[in-house]
DRENLUMKOL-346018 format. One record per atom (N, C-alpha, C, O, CB): z, y, x; residue number from 1; residue in three letters. Coordinates in nm, 3 decimals, decimal comma, always signed. Glycine has a CB too. Layout:
// residues N
{{Z; Y; X}; NUM; 'ALA'}
...
This chain:
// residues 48
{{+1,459; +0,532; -0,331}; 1; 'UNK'}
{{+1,333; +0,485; -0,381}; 1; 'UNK'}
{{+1,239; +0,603; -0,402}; 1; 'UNK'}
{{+1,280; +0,716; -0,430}; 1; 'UNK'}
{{+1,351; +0,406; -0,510}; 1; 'UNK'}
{{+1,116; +0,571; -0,388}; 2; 'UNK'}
{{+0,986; +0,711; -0,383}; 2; 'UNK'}
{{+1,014; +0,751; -0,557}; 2; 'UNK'}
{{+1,101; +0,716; -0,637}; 2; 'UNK'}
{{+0,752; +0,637; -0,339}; 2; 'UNK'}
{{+0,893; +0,842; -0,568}; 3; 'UNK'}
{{+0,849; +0,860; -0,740}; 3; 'UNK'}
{{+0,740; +0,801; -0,745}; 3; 'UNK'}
{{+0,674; +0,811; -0,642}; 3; 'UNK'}
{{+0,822; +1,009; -0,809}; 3; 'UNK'}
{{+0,677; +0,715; -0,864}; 4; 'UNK'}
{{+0,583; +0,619; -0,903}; 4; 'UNK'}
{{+0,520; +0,776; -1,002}; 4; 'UNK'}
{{+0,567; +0,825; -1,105}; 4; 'UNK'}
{{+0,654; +0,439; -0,994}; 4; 'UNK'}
{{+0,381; +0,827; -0,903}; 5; 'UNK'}
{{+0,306; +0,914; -0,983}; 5; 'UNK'}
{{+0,176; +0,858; -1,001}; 5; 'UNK'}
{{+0,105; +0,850; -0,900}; 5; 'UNK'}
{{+0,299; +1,045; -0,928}; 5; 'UNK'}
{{+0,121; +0,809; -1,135}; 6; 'UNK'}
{{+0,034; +0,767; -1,200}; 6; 'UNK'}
{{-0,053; +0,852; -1,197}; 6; 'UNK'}
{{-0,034; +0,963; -1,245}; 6; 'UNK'}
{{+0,064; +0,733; -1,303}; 6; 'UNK'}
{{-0,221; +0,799; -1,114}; 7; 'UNK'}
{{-0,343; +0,884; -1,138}; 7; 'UNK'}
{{-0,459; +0,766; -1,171}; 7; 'UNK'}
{{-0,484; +0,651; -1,135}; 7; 'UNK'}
{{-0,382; +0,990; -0,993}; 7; 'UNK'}
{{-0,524; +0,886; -1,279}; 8; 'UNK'}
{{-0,643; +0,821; -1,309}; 8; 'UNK'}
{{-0,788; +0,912; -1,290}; 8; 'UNK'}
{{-0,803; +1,025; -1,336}; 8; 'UNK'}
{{-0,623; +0,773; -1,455}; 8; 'UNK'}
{{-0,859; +0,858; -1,235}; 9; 'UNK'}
{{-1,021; +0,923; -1,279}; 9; 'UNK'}
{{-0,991; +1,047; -1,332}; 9; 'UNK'}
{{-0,989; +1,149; -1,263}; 9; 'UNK'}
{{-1,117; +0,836; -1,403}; 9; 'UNK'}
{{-0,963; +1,043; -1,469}; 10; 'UNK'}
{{-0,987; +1,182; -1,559}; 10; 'UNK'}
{{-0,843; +1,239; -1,558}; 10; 'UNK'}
{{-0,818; +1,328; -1,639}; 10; 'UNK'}
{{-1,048; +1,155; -1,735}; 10; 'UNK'}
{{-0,709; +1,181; -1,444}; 11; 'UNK'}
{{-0,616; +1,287; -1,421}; 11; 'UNK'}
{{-0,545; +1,303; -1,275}; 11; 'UNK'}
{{-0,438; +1,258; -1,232}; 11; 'UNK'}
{{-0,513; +1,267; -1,522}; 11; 'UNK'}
{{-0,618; +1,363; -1,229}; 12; 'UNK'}
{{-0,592; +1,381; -1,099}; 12; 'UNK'}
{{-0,489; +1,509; -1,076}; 12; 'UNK'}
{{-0,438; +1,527; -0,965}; 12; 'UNK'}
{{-0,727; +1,397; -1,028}; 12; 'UNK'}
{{-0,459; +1,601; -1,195}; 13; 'UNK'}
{{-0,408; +1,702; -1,188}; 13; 'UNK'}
{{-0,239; +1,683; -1,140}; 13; 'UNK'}
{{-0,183; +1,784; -1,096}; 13; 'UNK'}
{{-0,441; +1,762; -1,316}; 13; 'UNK'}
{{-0,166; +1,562; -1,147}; 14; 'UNK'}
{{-0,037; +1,550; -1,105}; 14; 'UNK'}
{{-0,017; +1,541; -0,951}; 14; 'UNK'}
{{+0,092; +1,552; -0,896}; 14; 'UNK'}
{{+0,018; +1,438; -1,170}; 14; 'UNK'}
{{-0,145; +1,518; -0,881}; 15; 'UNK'}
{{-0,132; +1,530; -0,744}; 15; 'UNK'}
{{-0,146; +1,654; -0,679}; 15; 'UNK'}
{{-0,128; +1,674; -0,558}; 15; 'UNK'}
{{-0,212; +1,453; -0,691}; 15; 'UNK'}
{{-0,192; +1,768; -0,796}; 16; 'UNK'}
{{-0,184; +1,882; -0,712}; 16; 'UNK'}
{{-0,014; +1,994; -0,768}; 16; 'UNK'}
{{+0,017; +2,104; -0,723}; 16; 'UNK'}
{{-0,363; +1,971; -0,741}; 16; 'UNK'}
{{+0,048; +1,926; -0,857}; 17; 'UNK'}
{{+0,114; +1,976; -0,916}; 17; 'UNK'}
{{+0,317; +1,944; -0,850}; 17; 'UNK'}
{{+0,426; +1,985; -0,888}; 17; 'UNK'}
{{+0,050; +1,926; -1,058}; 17; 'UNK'}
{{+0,265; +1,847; -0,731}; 18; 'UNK'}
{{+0,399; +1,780; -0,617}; 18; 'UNK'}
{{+0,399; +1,849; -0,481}; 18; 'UNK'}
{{+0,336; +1,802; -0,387}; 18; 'UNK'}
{{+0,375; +1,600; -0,572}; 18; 'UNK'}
{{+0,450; +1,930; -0,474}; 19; 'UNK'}
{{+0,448; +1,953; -0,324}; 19; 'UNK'}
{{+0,417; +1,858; -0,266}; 19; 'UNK'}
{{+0,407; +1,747; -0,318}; 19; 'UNK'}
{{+0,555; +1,991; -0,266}; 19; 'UNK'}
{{+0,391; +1,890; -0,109}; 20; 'UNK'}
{{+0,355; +1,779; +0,006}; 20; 'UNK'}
{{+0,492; +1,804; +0,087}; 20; 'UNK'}
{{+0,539; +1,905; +0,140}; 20; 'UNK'}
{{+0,192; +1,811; +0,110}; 20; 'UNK'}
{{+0,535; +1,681; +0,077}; 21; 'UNK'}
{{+0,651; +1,667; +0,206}; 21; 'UNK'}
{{+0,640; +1,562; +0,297}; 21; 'UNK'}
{{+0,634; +1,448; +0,251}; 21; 'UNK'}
{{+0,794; +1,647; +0,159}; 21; 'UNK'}
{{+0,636; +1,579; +0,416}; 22; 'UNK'}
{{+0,561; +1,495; +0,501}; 22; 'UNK'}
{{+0,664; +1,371; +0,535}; 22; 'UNK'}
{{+0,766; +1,407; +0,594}; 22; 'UNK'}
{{+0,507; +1,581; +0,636}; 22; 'UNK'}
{{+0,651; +1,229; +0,507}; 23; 'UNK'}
{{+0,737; +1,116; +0,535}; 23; 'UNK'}
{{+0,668; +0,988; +0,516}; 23; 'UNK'}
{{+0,547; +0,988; +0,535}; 23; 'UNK'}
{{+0,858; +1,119; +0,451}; 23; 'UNK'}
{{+0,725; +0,876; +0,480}; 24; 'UNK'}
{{+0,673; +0,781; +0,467}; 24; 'UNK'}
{{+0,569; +0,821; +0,264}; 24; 'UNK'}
{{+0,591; +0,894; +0,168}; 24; 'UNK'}
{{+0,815; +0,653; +0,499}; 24; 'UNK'}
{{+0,482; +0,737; +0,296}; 25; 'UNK'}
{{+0,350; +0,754; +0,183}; 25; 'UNK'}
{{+0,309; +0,634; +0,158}; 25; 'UNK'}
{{+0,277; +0,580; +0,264}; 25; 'UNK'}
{{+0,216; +0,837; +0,230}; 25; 'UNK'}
{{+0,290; +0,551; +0,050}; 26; 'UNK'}
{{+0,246; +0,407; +0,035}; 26; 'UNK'}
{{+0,105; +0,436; -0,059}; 26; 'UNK'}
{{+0,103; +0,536; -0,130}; 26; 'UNK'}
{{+0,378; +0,297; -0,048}; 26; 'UNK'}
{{+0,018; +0,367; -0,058}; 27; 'UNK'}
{{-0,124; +0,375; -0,126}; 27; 'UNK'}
{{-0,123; +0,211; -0,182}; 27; 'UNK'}
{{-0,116; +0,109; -0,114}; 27; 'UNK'}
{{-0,271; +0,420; +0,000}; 27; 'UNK'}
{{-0,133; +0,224; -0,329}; 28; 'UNK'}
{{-0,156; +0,077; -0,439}; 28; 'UNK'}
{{-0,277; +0,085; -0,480}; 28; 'UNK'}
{{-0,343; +0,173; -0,536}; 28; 'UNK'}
{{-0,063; +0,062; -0,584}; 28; 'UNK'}
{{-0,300; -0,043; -0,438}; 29; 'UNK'}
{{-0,486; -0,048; -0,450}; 29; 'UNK'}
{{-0,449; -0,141; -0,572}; 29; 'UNK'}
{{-0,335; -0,185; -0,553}; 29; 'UNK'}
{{-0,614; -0,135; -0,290}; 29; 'UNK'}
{{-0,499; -0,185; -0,685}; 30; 'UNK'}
{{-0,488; -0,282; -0,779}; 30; 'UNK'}
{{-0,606; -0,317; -0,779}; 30; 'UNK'}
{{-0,696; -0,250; -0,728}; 30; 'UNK'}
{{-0,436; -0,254; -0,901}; 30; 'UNK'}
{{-0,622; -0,432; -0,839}; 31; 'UNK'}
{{-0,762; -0,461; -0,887}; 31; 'UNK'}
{{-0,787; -0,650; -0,862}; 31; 'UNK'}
{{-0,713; -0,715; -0,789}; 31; 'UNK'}
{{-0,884; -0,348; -0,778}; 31; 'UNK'}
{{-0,898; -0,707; -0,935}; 32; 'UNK'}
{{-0,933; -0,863; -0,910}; 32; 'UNK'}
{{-1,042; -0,893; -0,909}; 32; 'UNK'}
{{-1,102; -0,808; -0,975}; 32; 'UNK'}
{{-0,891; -0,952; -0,989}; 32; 'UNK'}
{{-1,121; -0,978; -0,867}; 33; 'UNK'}
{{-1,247; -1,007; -0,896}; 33; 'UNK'}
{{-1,333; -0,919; -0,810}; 33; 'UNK'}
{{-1,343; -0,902; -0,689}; 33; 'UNK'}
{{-1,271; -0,993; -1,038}; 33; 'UNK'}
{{-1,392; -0,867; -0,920}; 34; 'UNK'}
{{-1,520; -0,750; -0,853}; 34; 'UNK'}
{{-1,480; -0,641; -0,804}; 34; 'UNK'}
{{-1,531; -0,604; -0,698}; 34; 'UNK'}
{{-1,623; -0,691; -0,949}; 34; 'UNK'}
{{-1,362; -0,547; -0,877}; 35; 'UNK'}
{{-1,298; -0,461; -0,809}; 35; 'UNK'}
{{-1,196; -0,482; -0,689}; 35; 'UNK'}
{{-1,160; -0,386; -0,620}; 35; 'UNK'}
{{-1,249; -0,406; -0,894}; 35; 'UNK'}
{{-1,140; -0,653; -0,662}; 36; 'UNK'}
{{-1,058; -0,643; -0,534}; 36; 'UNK'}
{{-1,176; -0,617; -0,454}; 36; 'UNK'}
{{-1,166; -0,531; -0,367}; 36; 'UNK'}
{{-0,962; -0,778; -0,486}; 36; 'UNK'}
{{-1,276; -0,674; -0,469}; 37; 'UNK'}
{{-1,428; -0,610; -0,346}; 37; 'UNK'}
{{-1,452; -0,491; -0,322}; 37; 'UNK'}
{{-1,485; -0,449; -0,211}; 37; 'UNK'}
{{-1,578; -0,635; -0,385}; 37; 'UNK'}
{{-1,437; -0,426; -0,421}; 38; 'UNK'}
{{-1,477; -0,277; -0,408}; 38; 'UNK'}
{{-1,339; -0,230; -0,350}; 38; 'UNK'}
{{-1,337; -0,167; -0,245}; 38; 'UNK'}
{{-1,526; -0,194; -0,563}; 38; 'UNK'}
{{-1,205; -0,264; -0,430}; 39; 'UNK'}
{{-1,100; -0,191; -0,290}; 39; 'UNK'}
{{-1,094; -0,238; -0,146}; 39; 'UNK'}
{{-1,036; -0,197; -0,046}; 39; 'UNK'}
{{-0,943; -0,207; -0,320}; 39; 'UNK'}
{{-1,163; -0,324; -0,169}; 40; 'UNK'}
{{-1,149; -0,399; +0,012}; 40; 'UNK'}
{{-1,252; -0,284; +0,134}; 40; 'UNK'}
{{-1,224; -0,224; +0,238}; 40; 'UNK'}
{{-1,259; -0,624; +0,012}; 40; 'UNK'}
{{-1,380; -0,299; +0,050}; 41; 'UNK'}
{{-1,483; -0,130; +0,096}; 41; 'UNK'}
{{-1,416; -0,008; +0,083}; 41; 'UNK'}
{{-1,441; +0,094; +0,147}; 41; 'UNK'}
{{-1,623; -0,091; -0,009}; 41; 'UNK'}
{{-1,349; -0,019; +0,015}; 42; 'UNK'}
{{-1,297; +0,162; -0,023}; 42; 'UNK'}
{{-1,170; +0,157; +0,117}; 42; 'UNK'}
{{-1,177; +0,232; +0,215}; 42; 'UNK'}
{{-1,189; +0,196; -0,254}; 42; 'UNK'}
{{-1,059; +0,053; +0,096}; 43; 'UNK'}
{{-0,942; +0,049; +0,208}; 43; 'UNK'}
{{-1,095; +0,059; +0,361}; 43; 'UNK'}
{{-1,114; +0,152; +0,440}; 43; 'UNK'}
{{-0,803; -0,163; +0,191}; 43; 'UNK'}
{{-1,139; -0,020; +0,355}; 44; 'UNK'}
{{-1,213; -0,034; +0,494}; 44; 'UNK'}
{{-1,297; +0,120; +0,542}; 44; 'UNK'}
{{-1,345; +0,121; +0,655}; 44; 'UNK'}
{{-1,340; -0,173; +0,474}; 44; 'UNK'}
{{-1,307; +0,205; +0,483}; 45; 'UNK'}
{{-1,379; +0,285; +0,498}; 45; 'UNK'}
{{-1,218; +0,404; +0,546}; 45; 'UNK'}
{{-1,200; +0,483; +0,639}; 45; 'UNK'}
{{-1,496; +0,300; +0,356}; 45; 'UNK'}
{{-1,157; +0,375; +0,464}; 46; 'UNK'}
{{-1,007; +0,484; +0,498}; 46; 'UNK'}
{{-0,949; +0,439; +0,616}; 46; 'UNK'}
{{-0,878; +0,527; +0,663}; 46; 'UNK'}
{{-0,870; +0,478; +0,377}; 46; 'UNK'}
{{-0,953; +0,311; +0,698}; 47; 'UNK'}
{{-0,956; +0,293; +0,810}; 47; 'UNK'}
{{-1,051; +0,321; +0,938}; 47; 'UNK'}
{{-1,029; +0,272; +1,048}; 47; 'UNK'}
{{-0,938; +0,208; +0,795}; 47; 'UNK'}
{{-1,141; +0,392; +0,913}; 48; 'UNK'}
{{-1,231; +0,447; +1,034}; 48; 'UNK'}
{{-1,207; +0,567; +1,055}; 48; 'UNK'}
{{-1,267; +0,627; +1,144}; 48; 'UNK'}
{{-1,374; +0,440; +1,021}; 48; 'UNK'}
């Protein structure tokens, strides 16, 4: 199983603090309502 590393807005510092090892990578979009819209633009834009 991966490691579940928690980032927010005001802590982005644990993503520079993991090495990069190159393999499988999963991205969790959360969100309902007004924000599933806004991840639907944000995923759509990381696909071009």
């Amino acid at each position: 199983m991966g490691q579940r590393i928690p980032v927010t807005l005001g802590n982005i510092a644990p993503l520079s603090l993991t090495p990069f090892r190159p393999g499988r990578m999963a991205l969790v979009c959360e969100g309902g309502g007004q924000r599933g819209i806004f991840t639907a633009g944000v995923l759509d834009e990381f696909m071009r």
